[in-house]
PASEBA-1860 file (N, C-alpha, C; in nm, 3 decimals):
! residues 278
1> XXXXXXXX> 0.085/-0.113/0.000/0.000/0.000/0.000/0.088/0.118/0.000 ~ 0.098/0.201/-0.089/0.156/0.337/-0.076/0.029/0.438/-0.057 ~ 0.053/0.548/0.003/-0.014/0.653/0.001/0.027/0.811/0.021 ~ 0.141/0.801/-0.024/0.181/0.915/-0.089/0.162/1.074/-0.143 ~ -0.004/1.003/-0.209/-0.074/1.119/-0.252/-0.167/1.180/-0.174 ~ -0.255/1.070/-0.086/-0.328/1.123/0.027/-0.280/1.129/0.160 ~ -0.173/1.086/0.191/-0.138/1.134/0.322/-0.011/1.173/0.358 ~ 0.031/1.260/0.271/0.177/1.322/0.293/0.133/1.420/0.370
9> XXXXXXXX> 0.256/1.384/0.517/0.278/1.509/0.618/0.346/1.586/0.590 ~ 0.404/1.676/0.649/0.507/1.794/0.635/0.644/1.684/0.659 ~ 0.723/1.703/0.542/0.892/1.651/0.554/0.932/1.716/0.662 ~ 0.959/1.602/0.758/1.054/1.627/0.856/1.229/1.683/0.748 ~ 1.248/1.762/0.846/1.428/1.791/0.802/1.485/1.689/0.835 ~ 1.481/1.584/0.781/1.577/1.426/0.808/1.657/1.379/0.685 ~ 1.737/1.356/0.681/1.798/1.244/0.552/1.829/1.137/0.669 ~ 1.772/1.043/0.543/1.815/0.881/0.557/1.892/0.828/0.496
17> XXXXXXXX> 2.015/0.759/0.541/2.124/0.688/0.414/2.104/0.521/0.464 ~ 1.961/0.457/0.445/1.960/0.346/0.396/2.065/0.271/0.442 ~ 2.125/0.259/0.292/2.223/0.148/0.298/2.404/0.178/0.416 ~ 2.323/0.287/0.542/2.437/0.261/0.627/2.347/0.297/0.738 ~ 2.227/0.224/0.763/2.137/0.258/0.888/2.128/0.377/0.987 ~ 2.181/0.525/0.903/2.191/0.615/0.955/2.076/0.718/0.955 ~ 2.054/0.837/1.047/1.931/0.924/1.033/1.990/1.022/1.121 ~ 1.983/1.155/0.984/2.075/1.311/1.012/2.012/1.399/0.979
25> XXXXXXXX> 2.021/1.510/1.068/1.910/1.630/1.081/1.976/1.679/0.904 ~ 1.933/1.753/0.843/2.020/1.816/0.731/2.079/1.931/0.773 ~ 2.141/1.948/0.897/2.247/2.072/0.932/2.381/1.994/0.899 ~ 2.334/1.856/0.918/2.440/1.750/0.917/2.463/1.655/0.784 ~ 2.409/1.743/0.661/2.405/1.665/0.563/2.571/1.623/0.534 ~ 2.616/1.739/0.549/2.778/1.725/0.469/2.840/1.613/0.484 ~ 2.791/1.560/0.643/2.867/1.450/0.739/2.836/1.334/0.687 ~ 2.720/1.299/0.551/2.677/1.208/0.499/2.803/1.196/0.374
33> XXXXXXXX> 2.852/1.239/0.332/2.985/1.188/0.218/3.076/1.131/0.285 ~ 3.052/1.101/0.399/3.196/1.049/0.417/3.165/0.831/0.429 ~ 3.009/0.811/0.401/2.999/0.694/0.372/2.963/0.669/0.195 ~ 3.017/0.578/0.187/2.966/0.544/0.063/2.815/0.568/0.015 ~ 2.826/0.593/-0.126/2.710/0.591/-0.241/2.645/0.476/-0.237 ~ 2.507/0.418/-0.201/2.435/0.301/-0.184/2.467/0.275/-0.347 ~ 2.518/0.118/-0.359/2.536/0.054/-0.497/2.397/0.047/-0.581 ~ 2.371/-0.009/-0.699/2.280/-0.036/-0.731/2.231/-0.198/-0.717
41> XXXXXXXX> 2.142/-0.189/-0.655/2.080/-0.345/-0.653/2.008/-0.404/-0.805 ~ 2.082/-0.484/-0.783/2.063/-0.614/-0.930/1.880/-0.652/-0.910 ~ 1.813/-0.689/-0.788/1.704/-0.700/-0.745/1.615/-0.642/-0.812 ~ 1.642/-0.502/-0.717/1.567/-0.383/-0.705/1.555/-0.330/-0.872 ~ 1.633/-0.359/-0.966/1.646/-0.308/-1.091/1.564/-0.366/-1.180 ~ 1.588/-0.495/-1.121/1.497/-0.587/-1.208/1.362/-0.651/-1.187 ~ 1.271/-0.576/-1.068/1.185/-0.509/-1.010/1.136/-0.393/-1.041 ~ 1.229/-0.254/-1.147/1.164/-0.266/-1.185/1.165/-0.233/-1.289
49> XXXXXXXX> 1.246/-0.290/-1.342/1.216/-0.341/-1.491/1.085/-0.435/-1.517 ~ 1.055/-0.520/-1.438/0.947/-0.585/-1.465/0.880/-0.563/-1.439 ~ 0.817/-0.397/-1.381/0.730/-0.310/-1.328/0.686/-0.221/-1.443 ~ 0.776/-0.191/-1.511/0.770/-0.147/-1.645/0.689/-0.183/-1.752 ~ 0.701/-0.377/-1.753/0.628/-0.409/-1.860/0.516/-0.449/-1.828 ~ 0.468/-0.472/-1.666/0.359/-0.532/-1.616/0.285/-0.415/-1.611 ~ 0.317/-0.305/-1.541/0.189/-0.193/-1.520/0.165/-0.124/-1.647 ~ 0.046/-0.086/-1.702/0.029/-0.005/-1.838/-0.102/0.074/-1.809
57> XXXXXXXX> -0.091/0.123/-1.706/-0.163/0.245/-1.724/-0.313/0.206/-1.643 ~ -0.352/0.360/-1.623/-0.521/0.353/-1.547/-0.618/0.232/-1.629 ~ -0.704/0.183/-1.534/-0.818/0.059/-1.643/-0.730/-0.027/-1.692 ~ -0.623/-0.061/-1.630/-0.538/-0.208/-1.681/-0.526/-0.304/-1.593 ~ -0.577/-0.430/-1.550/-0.513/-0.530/-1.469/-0.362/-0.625/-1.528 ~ -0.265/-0.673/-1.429/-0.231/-0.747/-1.477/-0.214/-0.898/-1.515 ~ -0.208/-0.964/-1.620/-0.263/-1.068/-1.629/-0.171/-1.175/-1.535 ~ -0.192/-1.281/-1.537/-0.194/-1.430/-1.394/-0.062/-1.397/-1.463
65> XXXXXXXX> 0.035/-1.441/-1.571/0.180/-1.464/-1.548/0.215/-1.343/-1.531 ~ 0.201/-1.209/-1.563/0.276/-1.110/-1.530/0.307/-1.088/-1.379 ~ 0.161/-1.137/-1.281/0.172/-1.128/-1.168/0.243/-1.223/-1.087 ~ 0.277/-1.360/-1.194/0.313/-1.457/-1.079/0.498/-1.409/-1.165 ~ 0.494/-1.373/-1.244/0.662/-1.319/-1.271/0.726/-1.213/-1.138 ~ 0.624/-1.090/-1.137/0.619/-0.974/-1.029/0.674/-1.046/-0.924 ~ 0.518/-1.120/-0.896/0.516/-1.199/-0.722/0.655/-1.245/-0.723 ~ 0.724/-1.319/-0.827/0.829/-1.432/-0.773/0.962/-1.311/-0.718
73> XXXXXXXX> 0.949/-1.198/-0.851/1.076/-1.129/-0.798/1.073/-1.071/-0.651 ~ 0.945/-1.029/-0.602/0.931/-0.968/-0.464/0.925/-1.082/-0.356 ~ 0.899/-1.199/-0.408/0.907/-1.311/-0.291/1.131/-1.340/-0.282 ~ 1.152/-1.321/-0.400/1.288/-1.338/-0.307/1.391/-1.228/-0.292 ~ 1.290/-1.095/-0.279/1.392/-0.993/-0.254/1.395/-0.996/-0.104 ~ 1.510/-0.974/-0.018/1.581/-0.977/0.085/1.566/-0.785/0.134 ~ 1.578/-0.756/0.276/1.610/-0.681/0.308/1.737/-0.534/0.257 ~ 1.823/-0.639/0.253/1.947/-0.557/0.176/1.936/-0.514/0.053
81> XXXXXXXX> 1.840/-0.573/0.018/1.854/-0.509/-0.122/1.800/-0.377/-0.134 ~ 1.744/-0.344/-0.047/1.700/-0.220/-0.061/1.796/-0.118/0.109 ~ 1.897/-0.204/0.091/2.001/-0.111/0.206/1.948/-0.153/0.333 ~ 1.773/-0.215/0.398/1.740/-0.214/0.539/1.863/-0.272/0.657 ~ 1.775/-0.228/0.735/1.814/-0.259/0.873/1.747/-0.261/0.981 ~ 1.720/-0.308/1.099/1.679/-0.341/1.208/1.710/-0.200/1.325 ~ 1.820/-0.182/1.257/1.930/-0.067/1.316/1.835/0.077/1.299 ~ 1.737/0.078/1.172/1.726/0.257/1.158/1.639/0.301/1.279
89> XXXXXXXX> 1.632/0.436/1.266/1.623/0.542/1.386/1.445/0.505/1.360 ~ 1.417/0.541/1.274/1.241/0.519/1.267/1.171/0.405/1.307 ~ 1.244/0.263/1.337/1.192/0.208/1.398/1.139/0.181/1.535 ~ 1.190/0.335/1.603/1.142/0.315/1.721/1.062/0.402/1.740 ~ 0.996/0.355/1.855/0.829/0.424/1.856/0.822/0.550/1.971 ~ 0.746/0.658/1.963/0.743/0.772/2.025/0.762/0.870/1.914 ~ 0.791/0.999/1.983/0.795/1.132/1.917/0.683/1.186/1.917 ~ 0.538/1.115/1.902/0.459/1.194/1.850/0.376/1.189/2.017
97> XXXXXXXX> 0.306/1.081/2.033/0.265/1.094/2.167/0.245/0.968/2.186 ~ 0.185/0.925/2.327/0.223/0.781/2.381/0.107/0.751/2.324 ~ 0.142/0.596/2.254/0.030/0.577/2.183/-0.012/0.599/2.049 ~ 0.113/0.693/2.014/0.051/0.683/1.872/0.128/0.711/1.811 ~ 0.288/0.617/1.771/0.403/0.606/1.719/0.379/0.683/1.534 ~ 0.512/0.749/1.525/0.480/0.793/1.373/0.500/0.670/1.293 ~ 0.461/0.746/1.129/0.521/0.604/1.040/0.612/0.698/0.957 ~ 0.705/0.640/0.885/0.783/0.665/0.845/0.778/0.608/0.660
105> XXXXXXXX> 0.796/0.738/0.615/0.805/0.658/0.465/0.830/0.717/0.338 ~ 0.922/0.648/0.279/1.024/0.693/0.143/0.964/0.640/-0.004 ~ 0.954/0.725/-0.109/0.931/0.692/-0.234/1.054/0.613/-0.317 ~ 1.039/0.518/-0.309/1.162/0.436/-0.388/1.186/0.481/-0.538 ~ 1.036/0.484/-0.607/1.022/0.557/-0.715/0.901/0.580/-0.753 ~ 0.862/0.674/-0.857/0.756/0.678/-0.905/0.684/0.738/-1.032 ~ 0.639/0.644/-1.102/0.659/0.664/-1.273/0.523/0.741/-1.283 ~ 0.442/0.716/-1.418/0.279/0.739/-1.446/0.200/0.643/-1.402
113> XXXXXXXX> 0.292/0.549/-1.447/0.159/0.371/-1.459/0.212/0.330/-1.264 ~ 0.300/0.337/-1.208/0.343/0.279/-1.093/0.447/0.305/-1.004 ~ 0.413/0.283/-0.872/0.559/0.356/-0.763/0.580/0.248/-0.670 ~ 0.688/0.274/-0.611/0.707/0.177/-0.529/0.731/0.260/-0.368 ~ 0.712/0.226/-0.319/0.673/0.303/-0.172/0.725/0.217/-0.008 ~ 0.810/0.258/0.036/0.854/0.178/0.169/0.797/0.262/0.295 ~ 0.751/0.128/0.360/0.681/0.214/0.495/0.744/0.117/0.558 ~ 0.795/0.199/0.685/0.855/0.177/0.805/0.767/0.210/0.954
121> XXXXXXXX> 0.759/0.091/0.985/0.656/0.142/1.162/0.713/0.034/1.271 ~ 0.690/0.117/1.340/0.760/0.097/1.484/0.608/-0.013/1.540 ~ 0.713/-0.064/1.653/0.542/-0.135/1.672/0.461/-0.059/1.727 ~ 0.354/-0.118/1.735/0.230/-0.059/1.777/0.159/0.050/1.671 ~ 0.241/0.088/1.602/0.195/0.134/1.474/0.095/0.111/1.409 ~ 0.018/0.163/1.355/-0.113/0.133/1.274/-0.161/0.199/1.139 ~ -0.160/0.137/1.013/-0.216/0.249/0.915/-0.364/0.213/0.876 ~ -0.455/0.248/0.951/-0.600/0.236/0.931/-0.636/0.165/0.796
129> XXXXXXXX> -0.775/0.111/0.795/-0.843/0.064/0.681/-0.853/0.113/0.573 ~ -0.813/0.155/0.442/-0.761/0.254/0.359/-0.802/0.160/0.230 ~ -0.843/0.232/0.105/-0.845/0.134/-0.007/-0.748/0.201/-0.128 ~ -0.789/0.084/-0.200/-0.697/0.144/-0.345/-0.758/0.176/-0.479 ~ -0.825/0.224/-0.518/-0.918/0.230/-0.616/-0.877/0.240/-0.738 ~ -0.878/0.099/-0.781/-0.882/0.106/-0.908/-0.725/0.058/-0.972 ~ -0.696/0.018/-0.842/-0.548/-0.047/-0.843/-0.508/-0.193/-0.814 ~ -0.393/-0.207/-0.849/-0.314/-0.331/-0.843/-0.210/-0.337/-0.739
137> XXXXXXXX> -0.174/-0.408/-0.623/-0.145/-0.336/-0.524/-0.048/-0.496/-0.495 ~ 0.089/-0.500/-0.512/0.163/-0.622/-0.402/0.228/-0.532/-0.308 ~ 0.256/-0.594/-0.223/0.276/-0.556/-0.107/0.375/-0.683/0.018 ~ 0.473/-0.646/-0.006/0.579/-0.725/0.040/0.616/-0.688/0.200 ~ 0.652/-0.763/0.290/0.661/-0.751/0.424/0.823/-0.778/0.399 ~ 0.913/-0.700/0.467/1.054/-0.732/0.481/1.092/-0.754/0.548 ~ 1.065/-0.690/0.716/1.150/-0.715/0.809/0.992/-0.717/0.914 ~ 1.024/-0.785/1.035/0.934/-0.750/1.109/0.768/-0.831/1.148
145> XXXXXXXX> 0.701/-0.845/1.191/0.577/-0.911/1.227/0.453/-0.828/1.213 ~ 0.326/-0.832/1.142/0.252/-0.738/1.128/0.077/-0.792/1.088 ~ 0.020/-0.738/1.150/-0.116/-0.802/1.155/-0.168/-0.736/1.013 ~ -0.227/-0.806/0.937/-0.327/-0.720/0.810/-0.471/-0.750/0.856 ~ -0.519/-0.663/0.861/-0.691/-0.723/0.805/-0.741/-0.668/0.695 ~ -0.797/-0.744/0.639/-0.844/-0.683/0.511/-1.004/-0.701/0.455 ~ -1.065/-0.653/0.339/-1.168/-0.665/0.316/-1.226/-0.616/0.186 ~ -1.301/-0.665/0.080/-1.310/-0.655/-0.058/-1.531/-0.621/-0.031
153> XXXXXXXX> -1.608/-0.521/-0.156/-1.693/-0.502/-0.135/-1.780/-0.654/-0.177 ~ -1.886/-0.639/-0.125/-1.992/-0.799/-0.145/-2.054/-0.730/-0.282 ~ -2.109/-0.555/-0.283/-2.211/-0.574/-0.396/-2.192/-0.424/-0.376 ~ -2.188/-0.316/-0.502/-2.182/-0.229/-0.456/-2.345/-0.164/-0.472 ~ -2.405/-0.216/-0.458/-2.568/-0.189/-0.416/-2.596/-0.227/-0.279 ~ -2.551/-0.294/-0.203/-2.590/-0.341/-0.127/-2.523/-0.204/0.003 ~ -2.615/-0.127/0.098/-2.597/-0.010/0.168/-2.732/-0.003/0.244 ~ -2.670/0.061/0.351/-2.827/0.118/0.429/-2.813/0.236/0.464
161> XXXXXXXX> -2.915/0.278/0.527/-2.941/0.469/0.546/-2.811/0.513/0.580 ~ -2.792/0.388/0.704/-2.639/0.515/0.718/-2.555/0.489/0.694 ~ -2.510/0.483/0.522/-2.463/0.475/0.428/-2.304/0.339/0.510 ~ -2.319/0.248/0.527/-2.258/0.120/0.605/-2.252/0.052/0.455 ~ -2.157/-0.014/0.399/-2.153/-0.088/0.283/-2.145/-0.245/0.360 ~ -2.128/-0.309/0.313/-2.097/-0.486/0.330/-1.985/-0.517/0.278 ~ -1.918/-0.565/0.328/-1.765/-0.636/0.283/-1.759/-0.736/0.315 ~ -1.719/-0.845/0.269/-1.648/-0.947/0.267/-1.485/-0.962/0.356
169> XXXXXXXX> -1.486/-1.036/0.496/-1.336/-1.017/0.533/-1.227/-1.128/0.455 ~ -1.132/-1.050/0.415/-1.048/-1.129/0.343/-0.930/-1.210/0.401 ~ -0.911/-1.127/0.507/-0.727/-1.165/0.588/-0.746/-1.126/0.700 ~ -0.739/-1.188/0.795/-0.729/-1.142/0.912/-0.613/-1.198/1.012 ~ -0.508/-1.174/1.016/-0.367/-1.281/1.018/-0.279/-1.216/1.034 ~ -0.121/-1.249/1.060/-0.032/-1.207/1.136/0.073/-1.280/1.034 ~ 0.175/-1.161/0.976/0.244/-1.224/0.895/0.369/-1.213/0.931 ~ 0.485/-1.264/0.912/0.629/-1.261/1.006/0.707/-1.287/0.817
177> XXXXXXXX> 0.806/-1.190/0.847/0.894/-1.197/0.720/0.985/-1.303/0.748 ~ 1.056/-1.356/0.671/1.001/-1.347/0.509/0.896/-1.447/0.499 ~ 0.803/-1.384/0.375/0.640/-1.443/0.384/0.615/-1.437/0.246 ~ 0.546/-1.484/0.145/0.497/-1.461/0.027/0.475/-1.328/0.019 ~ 0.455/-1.288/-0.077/0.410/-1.157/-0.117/0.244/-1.123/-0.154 ~ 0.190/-1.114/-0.078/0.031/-1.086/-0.130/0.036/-0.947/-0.222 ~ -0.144/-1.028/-0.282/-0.174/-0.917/-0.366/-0.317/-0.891/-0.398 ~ -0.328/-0.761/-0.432/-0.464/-0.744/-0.460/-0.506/-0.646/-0.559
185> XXXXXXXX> -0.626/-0.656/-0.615/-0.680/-0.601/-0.714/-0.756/-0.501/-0.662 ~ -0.821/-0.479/-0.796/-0.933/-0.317/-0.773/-1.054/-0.386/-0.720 ~ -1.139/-0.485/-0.723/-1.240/-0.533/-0.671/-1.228/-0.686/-0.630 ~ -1.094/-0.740/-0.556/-1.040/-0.855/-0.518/-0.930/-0.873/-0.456 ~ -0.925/-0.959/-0.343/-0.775/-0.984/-0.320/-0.726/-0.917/-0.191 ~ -0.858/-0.835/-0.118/-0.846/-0.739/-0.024/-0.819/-0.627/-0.030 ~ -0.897/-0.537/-0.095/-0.847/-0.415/-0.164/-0.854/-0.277/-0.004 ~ -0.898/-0.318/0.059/-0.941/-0.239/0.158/-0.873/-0.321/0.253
193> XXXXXXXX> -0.766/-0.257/0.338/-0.677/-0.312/0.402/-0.584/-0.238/0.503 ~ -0.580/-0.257/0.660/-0.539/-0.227/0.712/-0.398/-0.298/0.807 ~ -0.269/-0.240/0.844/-0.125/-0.273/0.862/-0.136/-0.262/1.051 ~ -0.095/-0.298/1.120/-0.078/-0.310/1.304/0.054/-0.387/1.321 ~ 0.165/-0.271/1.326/0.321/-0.372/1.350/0.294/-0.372/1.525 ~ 0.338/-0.533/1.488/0.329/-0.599/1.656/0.512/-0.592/1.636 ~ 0.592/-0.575/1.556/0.730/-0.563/1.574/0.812/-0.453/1.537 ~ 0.877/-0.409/1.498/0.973/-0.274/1.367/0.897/-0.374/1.259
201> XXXXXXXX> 0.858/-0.307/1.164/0.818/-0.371/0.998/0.859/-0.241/0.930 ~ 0.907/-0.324/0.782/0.931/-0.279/0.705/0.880/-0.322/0.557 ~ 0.818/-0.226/0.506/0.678/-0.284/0.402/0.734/-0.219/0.288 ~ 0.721/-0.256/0.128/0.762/-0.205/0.077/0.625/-0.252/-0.034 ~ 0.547/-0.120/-0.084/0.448/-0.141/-0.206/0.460/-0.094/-0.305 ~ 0.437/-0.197/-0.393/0.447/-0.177/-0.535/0.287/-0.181/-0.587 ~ 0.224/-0.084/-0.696/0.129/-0.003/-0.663/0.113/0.040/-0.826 ~ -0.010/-0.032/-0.905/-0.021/0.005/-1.032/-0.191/0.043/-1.056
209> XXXXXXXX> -0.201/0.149/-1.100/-0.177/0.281/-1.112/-0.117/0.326/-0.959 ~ -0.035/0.452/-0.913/0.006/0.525/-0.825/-0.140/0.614/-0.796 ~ -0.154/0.656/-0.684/-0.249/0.687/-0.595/-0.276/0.841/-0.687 ~ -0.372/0.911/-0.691/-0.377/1.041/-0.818/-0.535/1.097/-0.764 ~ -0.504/1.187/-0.711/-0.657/1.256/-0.627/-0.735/1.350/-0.802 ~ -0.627/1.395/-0.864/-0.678/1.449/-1.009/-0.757/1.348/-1.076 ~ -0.706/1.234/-1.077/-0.784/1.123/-1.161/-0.849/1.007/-1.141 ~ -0.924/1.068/-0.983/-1.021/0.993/-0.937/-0.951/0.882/-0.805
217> XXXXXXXX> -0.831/0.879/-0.810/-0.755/0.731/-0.729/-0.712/0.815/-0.664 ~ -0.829/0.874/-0.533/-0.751/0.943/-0.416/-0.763/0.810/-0.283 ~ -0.746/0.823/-0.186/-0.768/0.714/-0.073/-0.865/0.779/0.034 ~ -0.977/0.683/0.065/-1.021/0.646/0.190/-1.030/0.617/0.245 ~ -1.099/0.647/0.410/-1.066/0.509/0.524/-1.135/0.507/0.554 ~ -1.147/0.373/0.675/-1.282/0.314/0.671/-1.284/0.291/0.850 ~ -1.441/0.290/0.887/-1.443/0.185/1.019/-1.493/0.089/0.998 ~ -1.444/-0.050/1.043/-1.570/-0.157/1.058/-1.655/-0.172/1.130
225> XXXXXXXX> -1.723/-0.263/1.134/-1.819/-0.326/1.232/-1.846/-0.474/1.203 ~ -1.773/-0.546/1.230/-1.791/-0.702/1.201/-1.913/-0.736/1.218 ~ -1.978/-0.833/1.175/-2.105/-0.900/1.199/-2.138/-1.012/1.065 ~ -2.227/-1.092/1.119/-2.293/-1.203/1.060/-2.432/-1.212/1.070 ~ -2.501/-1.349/1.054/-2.639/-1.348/1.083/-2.618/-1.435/1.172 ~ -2.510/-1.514/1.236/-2.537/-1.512/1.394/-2.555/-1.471/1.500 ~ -2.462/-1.326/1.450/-2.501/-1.211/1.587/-2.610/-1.064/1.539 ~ -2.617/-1.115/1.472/-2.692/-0.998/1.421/-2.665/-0.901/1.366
233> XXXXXXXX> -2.716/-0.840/1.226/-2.664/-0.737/1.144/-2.737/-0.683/1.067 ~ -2.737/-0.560/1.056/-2.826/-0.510/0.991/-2.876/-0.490/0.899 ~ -2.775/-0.621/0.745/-2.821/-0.655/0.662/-2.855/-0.812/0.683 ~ -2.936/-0.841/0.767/-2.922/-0.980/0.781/-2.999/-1.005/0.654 ~ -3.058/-0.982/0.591/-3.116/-1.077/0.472/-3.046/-1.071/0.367 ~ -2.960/-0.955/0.338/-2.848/-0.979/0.231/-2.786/-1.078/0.275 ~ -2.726/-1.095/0.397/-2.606/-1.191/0.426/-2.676/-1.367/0.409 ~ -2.827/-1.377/0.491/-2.884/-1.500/0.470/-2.862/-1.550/0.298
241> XXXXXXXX> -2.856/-1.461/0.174/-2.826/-1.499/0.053/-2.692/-1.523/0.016 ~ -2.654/-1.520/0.125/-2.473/-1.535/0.070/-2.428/-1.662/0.130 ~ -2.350/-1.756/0.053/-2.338/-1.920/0.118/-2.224/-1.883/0.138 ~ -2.213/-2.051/0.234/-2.089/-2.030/0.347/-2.037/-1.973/0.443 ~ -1.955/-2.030/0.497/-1.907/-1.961/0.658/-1.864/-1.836/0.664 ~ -1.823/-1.747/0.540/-1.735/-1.628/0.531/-1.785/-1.559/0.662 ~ -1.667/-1.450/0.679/-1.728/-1.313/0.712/-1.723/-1.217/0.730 ~ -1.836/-1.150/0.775/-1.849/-0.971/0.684/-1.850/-0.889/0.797
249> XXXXXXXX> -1.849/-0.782/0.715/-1.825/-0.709/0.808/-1.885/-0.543/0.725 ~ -1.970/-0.426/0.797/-2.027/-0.323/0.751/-1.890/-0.242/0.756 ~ -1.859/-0.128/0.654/-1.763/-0.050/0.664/-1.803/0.119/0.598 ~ -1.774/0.174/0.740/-1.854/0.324/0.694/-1.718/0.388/0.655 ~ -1.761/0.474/0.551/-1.638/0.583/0.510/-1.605/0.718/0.603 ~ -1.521/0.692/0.659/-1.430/0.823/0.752/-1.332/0.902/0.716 ~ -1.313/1.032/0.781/-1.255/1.088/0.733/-1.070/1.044/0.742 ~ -0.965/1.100/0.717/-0.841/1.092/0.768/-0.806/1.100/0.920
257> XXXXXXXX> -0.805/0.924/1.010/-0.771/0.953/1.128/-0.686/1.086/1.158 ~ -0.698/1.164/1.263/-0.636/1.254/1.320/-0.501/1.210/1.412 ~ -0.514/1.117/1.447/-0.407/1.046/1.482/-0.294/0.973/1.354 ~ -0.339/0.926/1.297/-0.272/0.929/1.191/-0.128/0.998/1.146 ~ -0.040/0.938/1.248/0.113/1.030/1.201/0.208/0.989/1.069 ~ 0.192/1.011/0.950/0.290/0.981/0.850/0.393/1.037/0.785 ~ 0.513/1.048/0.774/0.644/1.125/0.749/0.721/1.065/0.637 ~ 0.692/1.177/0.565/0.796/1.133/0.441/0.956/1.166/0.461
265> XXXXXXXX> 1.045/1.061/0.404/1.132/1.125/0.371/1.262/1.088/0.254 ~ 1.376/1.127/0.269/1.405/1.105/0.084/1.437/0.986/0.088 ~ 1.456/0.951/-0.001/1.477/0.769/-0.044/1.682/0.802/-0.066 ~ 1.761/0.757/-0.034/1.885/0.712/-0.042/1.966/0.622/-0.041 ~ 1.857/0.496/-0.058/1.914/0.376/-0.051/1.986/0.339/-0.210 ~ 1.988/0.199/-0.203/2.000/0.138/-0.391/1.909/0.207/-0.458 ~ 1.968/0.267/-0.548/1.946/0.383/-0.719/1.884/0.272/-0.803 ~ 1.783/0.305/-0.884/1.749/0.266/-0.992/1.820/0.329/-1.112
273> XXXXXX> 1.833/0.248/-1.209/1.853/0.314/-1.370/1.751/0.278/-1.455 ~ 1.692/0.427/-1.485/1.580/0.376/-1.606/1.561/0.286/-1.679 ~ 1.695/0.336/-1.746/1.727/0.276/-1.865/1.823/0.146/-1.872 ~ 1.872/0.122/-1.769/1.938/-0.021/-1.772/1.893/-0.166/-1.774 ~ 1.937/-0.204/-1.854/1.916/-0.351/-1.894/1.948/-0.445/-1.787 ~ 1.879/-0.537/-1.752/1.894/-0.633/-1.645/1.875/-0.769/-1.689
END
């Protein structure tokens, strides 16, 4: 999940140099030449190079091998390849107030058709129920332990007065790196999905179309309200038509938690080359 476009805070004055687990006010930039230039990752290049030929633009899915090509390269990219560490300063929690640790997060890159986006959270961290509209969304776990829940719409007719939709729960689970790489679509796969680091995590999304409030793919968030027709819900007769054990859950549209702390900042890890062949 990147979100970039809807929830950029004010840039902290920070540089990050990645690939030497460091974090410097920029009074102290100068003091950053005296480590090496992060190399270019062979990985990371060819990630996305194959980002290149898989994403093509708004109203495009990609098809089963493009995705299981994608999936394979992000299932065996490693930490280092993108410079991490266990070590950086953002993984620890506070600054903002007790209780409600910032997140931290760098644009790896970002084209027309797709970006790639690293979020860093301390535990206890949380990035609310949020969707992707109209997107193609993997989403790789790197370092760290992290609860998802997620949830895709049942019908988009299906609503009551106070405007509560029906969802389908998709994931509700606790994932520990290294883990497959999930994924999801514009109306599948858990498109509506929320992150809770129970450890330091380090998430890195790759994201086709990139998030665009001009062209309709801005982000929302959501509350739930779990329920079934065992405990009662207030679509119980929609749900009585729906077979099997699944379950759902009502999700009203909210505004941008206020708690909600997110911080961008520059990406300095392994360089991409456009144009290089891999």
């Amino acid at each position: 999940m990147t979100m970039e476009a809807s929830v950029v805070g004010k840039k902290r004055n920070n540089v990050v140099v990645l690939g030497n687990s460091i974090a410097r006010k920029k009074r102290c930039i100068k003091r950053t030449k005296q480590y090496k230039k992060p190399t270019m990752s062979m990985t990371l290049q060819k990630l996305f190079t194959s980002c290149k030929q898989v994403f093509k633009g708004p109203g495009t899915i990609p098809n089963s091998l493009e995705v299981q090509n994608l999936r394979h390269i992000l299932d065996n990219m490693n930490p280092e390849d993108l410079g991490l560490s266990t070590a950086l300063l953002f993984f620890k929690s506070g600054g903002v107030t007790a209780g409600t640790p910032s997140i931290t997060y760098t644009t790896v890159c970002k084209t027309q058709n797709f970006s790639m986006c690293l979020f860093f959270l301390p535990p206890s961290a949380v990035i609310p129920l949020h969707n992707h509209p109209g997107m193609t969304v993997f989403s790789k776990l790197l370092l760290g332990s992290m609860h998802i829940k997620s949830y895709d719409w049942v019908d988009s007719d299906m609503a009551t007065s106070s405007q509560l939709r029906l969802a389908k729960l998709k994931a509700d689970n606790v994932f520990t790196a290294p883990c497959n790489t999930s994924v999801l679509y514009p109306t599948s796969g858990g498109n509506i999905h929320a992150f809770t680091a129970l450890t330091p995590c380090a998430l890195l999304d790759v994201i086709g179309p990139p998030y665009s409030k001009e062209d309709g793919r801005d982000c929302s968030y959501y509350r739930d309200f779990p329920c079934s027709v065992s405990i009662g819900c207030p679509m119980d007769e929609a749900l009585e038509a729906l077979e099997g054990k699944d379950v759902y859950g009502l999700l009203e549209e909210i505004e941008m938690p206020k708690d909600l702390k997110m911080e961008g900042i520059e990406y300095l890890g392994p360089q991409i080359i456009e144009e290089a062949a891999v």
